[in-house]
N, C-alpha and C positions, 0 to 999 in steps of 0.2 A: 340212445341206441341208434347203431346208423346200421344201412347194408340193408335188402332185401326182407319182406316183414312175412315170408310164406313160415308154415309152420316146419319145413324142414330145410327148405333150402336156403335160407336167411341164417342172422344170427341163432336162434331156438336150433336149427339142425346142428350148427356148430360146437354148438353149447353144448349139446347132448352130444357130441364125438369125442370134445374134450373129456368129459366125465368117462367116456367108454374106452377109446383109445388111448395108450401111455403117449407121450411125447418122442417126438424122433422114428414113431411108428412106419415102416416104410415102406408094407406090406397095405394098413392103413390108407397112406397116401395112394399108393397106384389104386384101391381102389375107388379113392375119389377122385385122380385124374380119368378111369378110365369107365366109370359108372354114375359119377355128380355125387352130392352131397346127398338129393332127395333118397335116390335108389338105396344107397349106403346105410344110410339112417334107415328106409323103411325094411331093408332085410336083418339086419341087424335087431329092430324092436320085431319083427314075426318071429326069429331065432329059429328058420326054418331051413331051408336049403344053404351051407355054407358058399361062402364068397369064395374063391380061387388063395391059393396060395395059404394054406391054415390050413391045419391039423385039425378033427372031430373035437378034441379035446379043448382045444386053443376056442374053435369057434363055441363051445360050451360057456367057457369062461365069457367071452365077449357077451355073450349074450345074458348071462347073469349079472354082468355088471347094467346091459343097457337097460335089462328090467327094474334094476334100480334107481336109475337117471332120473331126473326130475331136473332140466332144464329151466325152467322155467322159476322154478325155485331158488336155482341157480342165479341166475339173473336177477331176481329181485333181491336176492342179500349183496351181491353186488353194486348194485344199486345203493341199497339202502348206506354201504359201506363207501361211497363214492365212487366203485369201479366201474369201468365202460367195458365192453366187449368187443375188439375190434377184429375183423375178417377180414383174408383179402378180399380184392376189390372194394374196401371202403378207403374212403378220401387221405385218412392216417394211419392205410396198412404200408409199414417201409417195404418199396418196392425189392431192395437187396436179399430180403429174406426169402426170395422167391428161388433164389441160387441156391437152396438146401433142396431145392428140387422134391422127390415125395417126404421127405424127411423136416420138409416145410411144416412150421407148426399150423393146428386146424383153426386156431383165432388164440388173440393173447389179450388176456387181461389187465387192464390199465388203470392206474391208481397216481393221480396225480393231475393239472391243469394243462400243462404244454403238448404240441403234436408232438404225439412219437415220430412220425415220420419227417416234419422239419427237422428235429434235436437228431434223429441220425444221421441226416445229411452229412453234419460236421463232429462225427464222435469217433473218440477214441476208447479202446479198452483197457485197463492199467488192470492186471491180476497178478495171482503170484500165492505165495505158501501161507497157509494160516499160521501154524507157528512159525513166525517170521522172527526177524531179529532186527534188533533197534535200528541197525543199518538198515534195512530195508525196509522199515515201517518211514524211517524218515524218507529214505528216496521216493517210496512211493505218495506219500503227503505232498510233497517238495515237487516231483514231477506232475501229479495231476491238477496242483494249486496255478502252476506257472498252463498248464495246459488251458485250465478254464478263465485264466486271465488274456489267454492270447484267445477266447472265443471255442474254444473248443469243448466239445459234452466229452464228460470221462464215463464212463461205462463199466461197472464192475459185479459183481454178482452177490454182495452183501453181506458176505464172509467175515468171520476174526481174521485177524492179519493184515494181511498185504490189501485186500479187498474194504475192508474198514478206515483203511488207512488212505485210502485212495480218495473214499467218498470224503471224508470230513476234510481233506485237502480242498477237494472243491468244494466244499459247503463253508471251508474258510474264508477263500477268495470270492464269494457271494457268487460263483459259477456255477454252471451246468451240469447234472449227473443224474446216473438211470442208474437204477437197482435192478437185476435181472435174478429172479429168486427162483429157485425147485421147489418150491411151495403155493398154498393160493396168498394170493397179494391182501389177503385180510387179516393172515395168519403170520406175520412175520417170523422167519427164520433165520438166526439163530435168535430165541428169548433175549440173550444179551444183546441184540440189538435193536430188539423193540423201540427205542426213543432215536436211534440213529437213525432206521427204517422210513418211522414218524415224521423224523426232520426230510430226509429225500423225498417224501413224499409232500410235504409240504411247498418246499422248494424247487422239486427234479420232477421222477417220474419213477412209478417202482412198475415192474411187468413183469409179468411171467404167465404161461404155459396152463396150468392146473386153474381147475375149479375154484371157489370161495373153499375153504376149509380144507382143500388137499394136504397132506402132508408130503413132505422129504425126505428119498431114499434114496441111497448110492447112485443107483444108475439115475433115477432123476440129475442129481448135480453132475452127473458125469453128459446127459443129454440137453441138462441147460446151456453147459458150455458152448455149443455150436449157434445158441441164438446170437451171444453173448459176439462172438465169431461175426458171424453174417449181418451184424446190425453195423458194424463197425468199419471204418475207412481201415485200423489196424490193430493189431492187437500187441499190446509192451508187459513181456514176464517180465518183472523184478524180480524176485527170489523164488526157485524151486527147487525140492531135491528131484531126484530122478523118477521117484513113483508119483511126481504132485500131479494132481487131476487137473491145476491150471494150464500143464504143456496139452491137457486134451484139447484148449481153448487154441493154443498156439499152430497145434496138428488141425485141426478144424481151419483154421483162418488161412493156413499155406494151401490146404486141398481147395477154397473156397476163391484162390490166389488173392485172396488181402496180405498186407504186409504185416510180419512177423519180426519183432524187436524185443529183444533184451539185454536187460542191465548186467551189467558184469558185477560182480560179487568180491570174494577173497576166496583164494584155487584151496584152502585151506576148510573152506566151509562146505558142507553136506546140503546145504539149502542152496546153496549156487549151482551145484554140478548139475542140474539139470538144464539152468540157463545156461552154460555153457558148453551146454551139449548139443542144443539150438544154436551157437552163436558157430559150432565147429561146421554147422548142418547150411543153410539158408537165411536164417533169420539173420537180423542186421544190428550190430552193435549201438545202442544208443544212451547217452549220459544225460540227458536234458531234454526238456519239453522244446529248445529250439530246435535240436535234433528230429525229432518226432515230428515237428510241423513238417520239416523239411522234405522229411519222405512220403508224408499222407497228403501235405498239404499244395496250396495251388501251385502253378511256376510262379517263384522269385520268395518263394517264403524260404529261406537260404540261414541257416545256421552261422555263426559268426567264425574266423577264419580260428580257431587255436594257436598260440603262439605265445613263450615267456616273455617276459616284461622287457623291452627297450634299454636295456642299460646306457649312462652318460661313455662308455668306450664305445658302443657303437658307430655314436654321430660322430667320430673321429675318421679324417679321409684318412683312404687306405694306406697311405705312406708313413703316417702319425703312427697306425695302429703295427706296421710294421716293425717300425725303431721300437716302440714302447714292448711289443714282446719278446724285440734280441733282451731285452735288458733282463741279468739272471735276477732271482727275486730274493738273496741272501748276500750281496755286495755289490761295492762300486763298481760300473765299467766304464771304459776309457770311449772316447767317440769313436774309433778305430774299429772295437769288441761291438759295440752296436749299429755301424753301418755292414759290419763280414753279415750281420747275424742279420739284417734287414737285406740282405744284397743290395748295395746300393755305394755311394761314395761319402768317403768322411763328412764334407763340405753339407752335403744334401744329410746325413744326419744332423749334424750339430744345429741343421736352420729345424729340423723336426725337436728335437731335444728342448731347444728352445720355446718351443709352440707348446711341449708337452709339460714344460715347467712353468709359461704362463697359467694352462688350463689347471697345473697341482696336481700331475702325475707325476712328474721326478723334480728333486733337488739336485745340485752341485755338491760333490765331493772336492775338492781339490781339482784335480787334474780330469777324477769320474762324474759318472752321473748313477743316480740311484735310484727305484722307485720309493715313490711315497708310503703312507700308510693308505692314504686315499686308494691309490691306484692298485694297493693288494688286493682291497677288500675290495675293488671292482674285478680282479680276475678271481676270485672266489667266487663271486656273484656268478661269474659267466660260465663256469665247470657244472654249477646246480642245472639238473631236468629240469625243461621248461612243466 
């Protein structure tokens, strides 16, 4: 347990806020920027004079939750569960998450051996649609595999889909990755990924927000998103349709100005049109994890140039390549027909013509010159999109 050992204003006051306030609380927050943890915590368990900003009703409820709190309790099944409790200002709170400003979480629960806050230095987010589709389970495996092989933490929120598909990408490549969960980190969420959870945990790091035994509700994973967001150098949608709760990750991370990436899709598909609606917006086009380093990562980590394959007519100088595409590709022509169609003079064909039937672009007809079968199937080659 690290951070401050008072019984309110340390990790124990924390503890008891997390149990009391929801996540993303922002009403919460300003009271703790603007009254400390101790004071917070000790009007909250009197449940006397409400705090500013709250309804009679609202500060009811708060207070029947803090009569229930048992911090302390809290922390020992954490404990006993392997999880740390970490606060800001302790040595492994990431200092980025401080830019959710009062919406900042009150301490997050860690379950796993690595500093969170070294592995966020250098992480990426990869989310996207639970009912995802084969296309997009592979891009998302394929992108976070190649991410954590180039050193990068992929970061996803522990989801079916796109978010499952991300983590076992890096847990392939023996890489880096964080589970960011709307539940307590002892309780994994979804059941079907209990053994997935297990392995990030073993290997990564799982965290989240909520108590040992919280459960998961809508607006929870719709407020986990912005940790998700804030921890992150960028956040990359693969697959959404237009109502997916991962663009709240994408909206989060543009207001938070991290960089905002997505995968293009088929215009034909319901689970892209959301990616593409980011891509019409701000967010930045990207195919590959070289990509992705490129815009998060340091100067010179540079994407490689895209470009079709070299064809053997290329390295041909441009005089060669001239004569060889007067020549029509259905009959002989005479050197006369192939210098008109090169602009140039007969004499200066006939020495290209020459050069282009050593290399086994054209043959001798008679009096014509012809191309090869060689050389068809080099300008077929050259009409194909690179």
């Amino acid at each position: 347990m690290t951070g401050a050992a008072g019984p309110d204003g340390g990790p124990l006051g924390r503890a008891f806020l997390a149990r009391v306030l929801e996540p993303g609380d922002e009403v919460g927050g300003r009271w703790l920027r603007d009254f400390g943890v101790e004071e917070v915590v000790r009007r909250l368990r009197d449940g006397g004079r409400p705090l500013p900003g709250v309804s009679g009703v609202r500060w009811s409820g708060l207070a029947a939750r803090a009569r229930a709190a048992d911090p302390e309790r809290d922390l020992e099944t954490a404990g006993a569960a392997g999880v740390r409790f970490v606060c800001p200002g302790d040595t492994e709170w990431p200092a980025q998450l401080d830019d959710l400003g009062d919406a900042r979480p009150t301490g997050l629960w860690v379950r796993g051996r690595p500093s969170l806050r070294m592995w966020a230095l250098r992480s990426v987010a990869v989310v996207g649609a639970r009912a995802c589709t084969a296309y997009g389970a592979h891009v998302a495996a394929t992108l976070a595999s190649e991410l954590a092989e180039r050193g990068w933490v992929v970061v996803s929120g522990g989801a079916y889909g796109i978010d499952g598909a991300a983590h076992r990408g890096a847990l392939a490549a023996q890489g880096a990755t964080v589970a960011v969960l709307a539940c307590g980190v002892d309780r994994p969420y979804p059941r079907g990924h209990a053994a997935l959870i297990g392995r990030i945990a073993e290997q990564g790091l799982v965290v989240g927000e909520l108590p040992p035994g919280d459960h998961p509700t809508p607006s929870r994973f719709i407020l986990r998103n912005r940790v998700i967001a804030a921890l992150t150098r960028g956040t990359v949608v693969v697959e959404a349709a237009c109502r997916s709760g991962s663009l709240a990750t994408a909206r989060a991370a543009q207001r938070l100005g991290r960089y905002t990436m997505g995968v293009p899709g088929p215009v034909t598909s319901a689970l892209s049109a959301g990616v593409h609606e980011l891509l019409r917006g701000e967010a930045v086009l990207v195919t590959d994890a070289a990509e992705v380093a490129e815009l998060v990562g340091a100067i010179g980590e540079l994407a490689p140039a895209r470009r079709g394959p070299v064809l053997p007519r290329d390295l041909l100088e441009p005089a060669a390549r001239s004569v060889l595409a007067a020549l029509p590709g259905d009959r002989a022509a005479s050197a006369e027909e192939a210098a008109r169609g090169a602009r140039t003079s007969r004499d200066e064909a006939i020495v290209r013509l020459y050069e282009l039937r050593a290399l086994g672009y054209v043959e001798r007809h008679g009096d014509g010159w012809k191309l090869t079968r060689q050389a068809m199937i080099s300008v077929r080659q050259g009409r194909r999109p690179c």
